[in-house]
C-alpha positions, 0 to 999 in steps of 0.5 A, spaced: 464 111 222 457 113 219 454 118 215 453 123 221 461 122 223 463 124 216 459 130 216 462 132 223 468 130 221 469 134 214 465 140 215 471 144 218 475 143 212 471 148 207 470 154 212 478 154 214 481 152 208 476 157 204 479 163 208 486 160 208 485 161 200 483 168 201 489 170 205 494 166 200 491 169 194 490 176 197 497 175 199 499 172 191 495 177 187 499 183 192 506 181 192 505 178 184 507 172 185 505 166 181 506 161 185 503 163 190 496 164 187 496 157 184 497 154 191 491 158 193 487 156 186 488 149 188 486 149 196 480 152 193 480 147 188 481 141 193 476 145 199 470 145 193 471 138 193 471 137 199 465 140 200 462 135 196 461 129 201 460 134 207 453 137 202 452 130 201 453 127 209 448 132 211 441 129 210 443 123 214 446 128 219 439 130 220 437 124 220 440 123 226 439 129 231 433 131 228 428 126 234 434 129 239 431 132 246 433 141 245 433 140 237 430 145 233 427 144 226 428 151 224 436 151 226 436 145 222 432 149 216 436 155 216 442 150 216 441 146 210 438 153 206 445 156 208 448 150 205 444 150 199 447 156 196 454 156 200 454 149 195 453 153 189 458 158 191 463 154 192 462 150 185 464 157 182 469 159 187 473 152 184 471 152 178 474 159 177 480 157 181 481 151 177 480 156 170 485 161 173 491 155 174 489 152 167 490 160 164 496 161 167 499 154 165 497 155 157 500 163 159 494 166 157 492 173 158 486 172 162 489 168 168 490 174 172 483 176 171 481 169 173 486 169 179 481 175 181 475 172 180 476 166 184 479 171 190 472 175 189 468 169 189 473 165 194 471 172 199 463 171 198 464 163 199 467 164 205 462 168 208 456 164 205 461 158 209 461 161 215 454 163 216 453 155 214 457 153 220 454 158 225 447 155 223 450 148 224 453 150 230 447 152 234 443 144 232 447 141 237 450 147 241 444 150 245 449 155 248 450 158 242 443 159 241 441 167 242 434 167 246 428 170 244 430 169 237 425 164 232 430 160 231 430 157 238 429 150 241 421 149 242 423 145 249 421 151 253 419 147 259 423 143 263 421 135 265 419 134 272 425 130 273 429 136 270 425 141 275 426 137 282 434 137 280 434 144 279 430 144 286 436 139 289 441 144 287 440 149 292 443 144 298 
């Protein structure tokens, strides 16, 4: 298994697990259940972490497709600025997640406080997630990619072999 595998291979786990977070925390704070806040703080914790290796596997990921036939320069481009923020956020997400379960072990009074704002930037990250797999999605899945927008491939004209297929379909 190389880099490449890596990143494909992790890079669900923080899009998933940062909306599983969301939905347990909400549903933690709702119900006032401590317990159940933790758990969520902690799978945002690991979700932090586990972003780490995806950030990091993903220049030798581009590496890999940039030189492929139907890639486009532009979708990776959107995909690694997308990943950039989404990395920092979810550094503070975790962070605020890690402080909250910290606070509520020594009964400080701010842990509820902290418990919320991991909720908040859990919710922002998610979406910055989201939006970082959408992007990476459309570097391999052309049909994915919405045509006439700036971010479609540059391959615009077929090969002559790929022309005399089209040609043979017709039988």
């Amino acid at each position: 298994m190389d880099l490449t595998h890596l990143h494909l291979l992790l890079n669900h786990f923080p899009i998933v697990g940062t909306a599983l977070a969301v939905a347990l925390m909400l549903w933690g704070i709702f119900k006032q259940n401590t317990t159940t806040k933790i758990n969520a703080a902690a799978i945002l914790v690991a979700m932090a972490l586990v972003s780490i290796p995806v950030f990091f596997t993903g220049e030798p990921a581009e590496e890999t497709v940039e030189h492929l036939p139907g890639i486009s320069e532009a979708i990776i481009h959107e995909h690694e600025e997308a990943a950039e923020l989404a990395i920092w956020l979810m550094a503070a997400a975790g962070l605020a997640a890690a402080a909250a379960i910290v606070a509520n072990y020594r009964r400080a009074a701010s842990a509820n406080k902290l418990f919320l704002l991991s909720l908040v930037l859990a919710t922002i990250t998610f979406v910055a997630m989201a939006r970082v797999g959408y992007y990476g999605g459309q570097i391999r899945h052309t049909e994915l990619q919405t045509t006439g927008n700036n971010l479609s491939p540059t391959n615009e004209t077929p090969t002559n072999q790929q022309q005399g297929e089209k040609e043979g379909d017709d039988d």
